[in-house]
C-alpha positions in Angstrom: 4.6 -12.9 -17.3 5.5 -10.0 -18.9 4.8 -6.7 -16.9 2.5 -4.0 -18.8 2.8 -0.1 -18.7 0.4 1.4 -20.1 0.9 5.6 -20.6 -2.1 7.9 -20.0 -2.1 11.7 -20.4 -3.0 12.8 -17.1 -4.4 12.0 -13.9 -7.8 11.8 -15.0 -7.2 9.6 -17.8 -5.0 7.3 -15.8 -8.2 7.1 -13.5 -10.4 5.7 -15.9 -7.9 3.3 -17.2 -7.2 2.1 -14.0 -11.2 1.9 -13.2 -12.0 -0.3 -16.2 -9.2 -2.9 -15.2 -10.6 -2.9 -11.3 -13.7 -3.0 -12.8 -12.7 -6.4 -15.0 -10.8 -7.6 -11.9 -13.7 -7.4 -10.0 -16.0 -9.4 -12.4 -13.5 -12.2 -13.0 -13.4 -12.4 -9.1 -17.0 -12.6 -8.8 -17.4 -15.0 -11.0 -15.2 -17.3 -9.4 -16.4 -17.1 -5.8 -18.6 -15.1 -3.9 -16.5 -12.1 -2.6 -13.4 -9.9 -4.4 -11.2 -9.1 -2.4 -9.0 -5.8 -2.5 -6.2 -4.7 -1.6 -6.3 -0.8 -1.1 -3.6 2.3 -1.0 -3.9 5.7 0.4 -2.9 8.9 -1.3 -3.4 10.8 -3.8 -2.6 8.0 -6.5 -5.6 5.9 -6.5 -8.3 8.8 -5.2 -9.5 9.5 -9.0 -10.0 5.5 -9.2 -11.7 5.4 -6.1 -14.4 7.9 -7.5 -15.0 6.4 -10.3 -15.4 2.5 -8.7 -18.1 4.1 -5.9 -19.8 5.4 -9.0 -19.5 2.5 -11.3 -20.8 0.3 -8.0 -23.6 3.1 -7.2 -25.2 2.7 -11.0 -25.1 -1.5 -10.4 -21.9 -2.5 -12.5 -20.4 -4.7 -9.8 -22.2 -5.4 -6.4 -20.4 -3.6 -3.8 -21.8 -6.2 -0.9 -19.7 -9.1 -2.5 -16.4 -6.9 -2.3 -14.3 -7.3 0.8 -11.1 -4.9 1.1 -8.1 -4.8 3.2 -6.0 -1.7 3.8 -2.1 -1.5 2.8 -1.1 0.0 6.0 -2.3 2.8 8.9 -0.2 5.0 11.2 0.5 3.9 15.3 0.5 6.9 17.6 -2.3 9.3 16.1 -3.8 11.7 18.7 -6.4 9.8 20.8 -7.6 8.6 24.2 -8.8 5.1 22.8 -8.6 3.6 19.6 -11.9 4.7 18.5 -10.8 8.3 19.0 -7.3 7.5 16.9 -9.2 5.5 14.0 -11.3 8.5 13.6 -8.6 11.3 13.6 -8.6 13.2 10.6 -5.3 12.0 9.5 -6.0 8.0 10.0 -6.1 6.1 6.9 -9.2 4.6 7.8 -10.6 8.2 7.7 -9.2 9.1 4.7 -10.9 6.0 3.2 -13.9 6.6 4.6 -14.0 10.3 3.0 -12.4 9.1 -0.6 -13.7 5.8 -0.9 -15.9 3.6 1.4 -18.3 6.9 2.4 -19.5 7.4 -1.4 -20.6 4.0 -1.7 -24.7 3.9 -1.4 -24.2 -0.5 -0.9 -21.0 -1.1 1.5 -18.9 -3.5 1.4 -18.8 -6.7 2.8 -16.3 -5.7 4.9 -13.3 -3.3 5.2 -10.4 -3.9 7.0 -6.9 -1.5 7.5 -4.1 -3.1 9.8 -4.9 -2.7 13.8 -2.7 0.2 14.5 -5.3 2.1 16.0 -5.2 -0.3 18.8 -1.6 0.1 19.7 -0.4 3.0 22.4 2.8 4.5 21.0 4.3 5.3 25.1 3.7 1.8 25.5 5.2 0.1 22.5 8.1 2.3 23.2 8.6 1.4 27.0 8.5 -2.1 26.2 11.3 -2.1 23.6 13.0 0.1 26.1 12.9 -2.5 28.7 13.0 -5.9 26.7 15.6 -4.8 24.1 16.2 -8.5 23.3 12.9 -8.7 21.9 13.0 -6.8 18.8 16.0 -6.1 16.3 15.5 -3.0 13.5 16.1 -3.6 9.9 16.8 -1.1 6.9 19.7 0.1 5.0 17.5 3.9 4.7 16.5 6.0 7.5 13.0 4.2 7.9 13.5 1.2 9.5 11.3 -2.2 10.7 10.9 -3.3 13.9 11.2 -7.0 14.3 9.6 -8.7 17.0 11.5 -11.6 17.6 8.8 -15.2 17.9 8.7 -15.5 21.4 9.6 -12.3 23.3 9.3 -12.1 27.1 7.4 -8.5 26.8 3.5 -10.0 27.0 3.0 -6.5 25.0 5.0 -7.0 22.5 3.7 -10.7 22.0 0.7 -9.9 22.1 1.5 -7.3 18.3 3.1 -10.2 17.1 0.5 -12.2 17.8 -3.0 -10.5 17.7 -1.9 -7.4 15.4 0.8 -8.5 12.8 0.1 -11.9 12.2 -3.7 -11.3 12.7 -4.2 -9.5 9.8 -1.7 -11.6 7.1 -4.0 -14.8 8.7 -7.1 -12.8 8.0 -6.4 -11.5 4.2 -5.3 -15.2 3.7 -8.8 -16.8 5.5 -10.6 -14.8 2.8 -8.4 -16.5 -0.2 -5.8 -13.8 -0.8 -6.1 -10.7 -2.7 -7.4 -10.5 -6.5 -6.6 -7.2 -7.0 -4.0 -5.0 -5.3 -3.7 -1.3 -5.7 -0.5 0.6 -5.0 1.4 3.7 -5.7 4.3 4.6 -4.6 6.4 7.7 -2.6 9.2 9.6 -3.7 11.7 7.1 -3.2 9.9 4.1 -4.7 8.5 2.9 -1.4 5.4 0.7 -0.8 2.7 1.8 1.7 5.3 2.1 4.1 7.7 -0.4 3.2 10.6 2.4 2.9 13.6 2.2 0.9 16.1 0.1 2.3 14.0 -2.5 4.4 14.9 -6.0 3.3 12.3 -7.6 0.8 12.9 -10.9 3.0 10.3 -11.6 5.6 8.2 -8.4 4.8 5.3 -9.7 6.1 3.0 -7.0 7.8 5.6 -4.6 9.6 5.8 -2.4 12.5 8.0 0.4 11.0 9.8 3.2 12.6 9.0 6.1 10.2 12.1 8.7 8.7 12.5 11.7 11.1 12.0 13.4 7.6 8.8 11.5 7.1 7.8 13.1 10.7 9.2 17.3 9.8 7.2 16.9 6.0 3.7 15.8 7.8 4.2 18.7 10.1 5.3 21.1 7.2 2.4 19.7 4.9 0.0 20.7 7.7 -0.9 17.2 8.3 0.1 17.8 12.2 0.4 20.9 14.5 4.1 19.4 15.4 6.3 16.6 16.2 5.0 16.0 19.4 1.5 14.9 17.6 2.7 13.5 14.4 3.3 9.2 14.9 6.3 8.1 15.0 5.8 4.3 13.6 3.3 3.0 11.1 1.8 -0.7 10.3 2.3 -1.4 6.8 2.1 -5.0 4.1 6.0 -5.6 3.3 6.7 -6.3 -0.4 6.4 -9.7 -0.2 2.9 -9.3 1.3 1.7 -7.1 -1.1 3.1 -9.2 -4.4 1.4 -12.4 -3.3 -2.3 -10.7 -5.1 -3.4 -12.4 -8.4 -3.1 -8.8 -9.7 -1.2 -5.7 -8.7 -2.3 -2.8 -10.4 0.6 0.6 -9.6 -0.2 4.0 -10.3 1.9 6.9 -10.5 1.4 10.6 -11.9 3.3 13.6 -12.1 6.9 14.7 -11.5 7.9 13.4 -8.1 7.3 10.2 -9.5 8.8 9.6 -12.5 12.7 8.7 -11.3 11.4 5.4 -8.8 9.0 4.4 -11.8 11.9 4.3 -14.4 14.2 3.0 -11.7 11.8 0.0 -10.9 11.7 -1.4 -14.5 14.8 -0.3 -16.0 17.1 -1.1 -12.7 17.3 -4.7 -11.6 15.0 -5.0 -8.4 16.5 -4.0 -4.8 15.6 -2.8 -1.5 16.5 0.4 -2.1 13.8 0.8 -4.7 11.0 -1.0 -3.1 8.7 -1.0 -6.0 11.2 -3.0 -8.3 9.8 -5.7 -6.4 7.5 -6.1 -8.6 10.0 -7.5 -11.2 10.3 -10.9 -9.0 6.0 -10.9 -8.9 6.2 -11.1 -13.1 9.1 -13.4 -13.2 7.0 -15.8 -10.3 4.1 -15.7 -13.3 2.2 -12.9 -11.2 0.1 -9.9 -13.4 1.6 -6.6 -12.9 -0.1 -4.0 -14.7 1.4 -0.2 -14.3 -0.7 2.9 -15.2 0.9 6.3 -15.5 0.6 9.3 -16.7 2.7 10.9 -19.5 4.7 12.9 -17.0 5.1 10.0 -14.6 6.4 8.1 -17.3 8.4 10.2 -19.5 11.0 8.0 -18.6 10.1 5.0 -19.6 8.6 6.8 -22.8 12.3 7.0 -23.7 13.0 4.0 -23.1 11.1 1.4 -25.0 13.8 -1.2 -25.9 15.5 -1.3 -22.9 12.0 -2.0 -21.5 11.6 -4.9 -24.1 14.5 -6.7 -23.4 13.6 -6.7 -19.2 10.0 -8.3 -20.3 8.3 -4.8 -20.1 5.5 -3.7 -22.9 4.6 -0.3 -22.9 1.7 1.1 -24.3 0.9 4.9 -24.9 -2.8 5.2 -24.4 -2.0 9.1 -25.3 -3.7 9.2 -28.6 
């Protein structure tokens, strides 16, 4: 299928576009079965779309009780005695979804769901790959790496991730028929959630990654964290392969910082490095990719209309 871009002006306008084809997703969804389900990003990307679904749900154009989500990823080692106290820390995913998304809905959702890395201590995941290092291998060409637990490892902690927090939570999403509509956007270096350049597309299932020590000195500089000490040092995230397997994957991107991995995953063939181009295997597989960016975002791809046409690619400038 061929993969569609269509150009908006700015962020606002790339919100609204993006709300009227979750809105459409959502419809088709429902009337095909009870529950949509939806797969959901942090960041700044999606928050205008978010807005404008709690208030498009809030005025009765979709019913928000027959929507189900499930998170892209969520960080391991916040600041916290319990998990409660690290689910609710102000830099947790789930928080942030509660204050951009889930908290301005008058009608929740059926149900909302982020991977269980609130439930992991950091210390401990560490100590156990310190003393079973046959248990786990890493992976990654780039400074963010995954941690693979191997299928049967003799640490009962580290079986018990494998088990009850990676594999939980794939087996869940599918129990609930898979994802009709995915949202992503997409870092600096064309990373997914936190699929980081260079992690193999092979296998990525839901991974335990070991974030960048970069990753770590920008949340501190950002003001995300006090310092290093506090800031997590591994994240749960969906791998590419996860996240493709939706009936629809809807990417958004605006502004500068963006603009390089959004030409590189359409104009470049698709490779680790560029996490994002994954997407090219989705369309080829017959999957609905559908990527909404502003004008600066895509400036690139603006330029570069025939080369898009002959990789399957229609653009669309929605500029006016």
């Amino acid at each position: 299928m061929p993969i569609k871009v269509l150009v908006t002006r700015d962020f606002d306008h790339m919100s609204a576009v993006a709300a009227d084809i979750a809105k459409e997703a959502i419809r088709r969804a429902h009337g095909r079965r009870k529950e949509a389900v939806l797969g959901l990003a942090t960041g700044n990307s999606p928050t205008g779309l978010y807005k404008l679904l709690a208030k498009a749900a809030n005025a009765g154009e979709f019913d928000s009780r027959r929507v189900r989500s499930f998170n892209l990823d969520e960080y391991i080692g916040l600041p916290g005695d319990n998990a409660q106290a690290r689910a609710l820390h102000p830099e947790s995913y789930a928080f942030f979804m509660i204050r951009e998304f889930f908290g301005l809905l008058r009608a929740p959702f059926a149900e909302s769901c982020l991977p269980y890395g609130a439930l992991i201590e950091q210390d401990r995941f560490e100590a156990e790959m310190k003393r079973h290092p046959g248990d786990w291998k890493l992976e990654g060409g780039g400074a963010g790496k995954s941690v693979v637990i191997k299928d049967s490892p003799d640490s009962d902690y580290l079986a018990w991730m494998r088990t009850d927090v990676l594999n939980a939570y794939e087996n869940k999403i599918r129990s609930h028929g898979g994802v009709d509509l995915q949202v992503i956007g997409s870092g600096g270096k064309g990373h997914v959630a936190f699929h980081e350049s260079g992690i193999p597309f092979r296998g990525s299932r839901v991974l335990v990654v070991r974030l960048d020590d970069d990753t770590v000195r920008n949340a501190v500089a950002d003001g995300h964290f006090a310092a290093e000490k506090g800031c997590p040092r591994y994240a749960l995230s969906m791998g590419a392969e996860l996240v493709y397997e939706a009936r629809q994957v809807l990417f958004l991107a605006s502004g500068e910082r963006k603009r390089v991995p959004v030409a590189r995953s359409l104009l470049e063939d698709a490779s680790p490095e560029v996490p994002i181009s994954y997407g090219q295997v989705y369309a080829e597989r017959g999957g609905d990719l559908v990527y909404v960016v502003d004008e600066v975002a895509g400036a690139d791809l603006l330029q570069s209309v025939s080369a898009l046409a002959s990789r399957n690619v229609v653009l669309e400038d929605l500029r006016g």
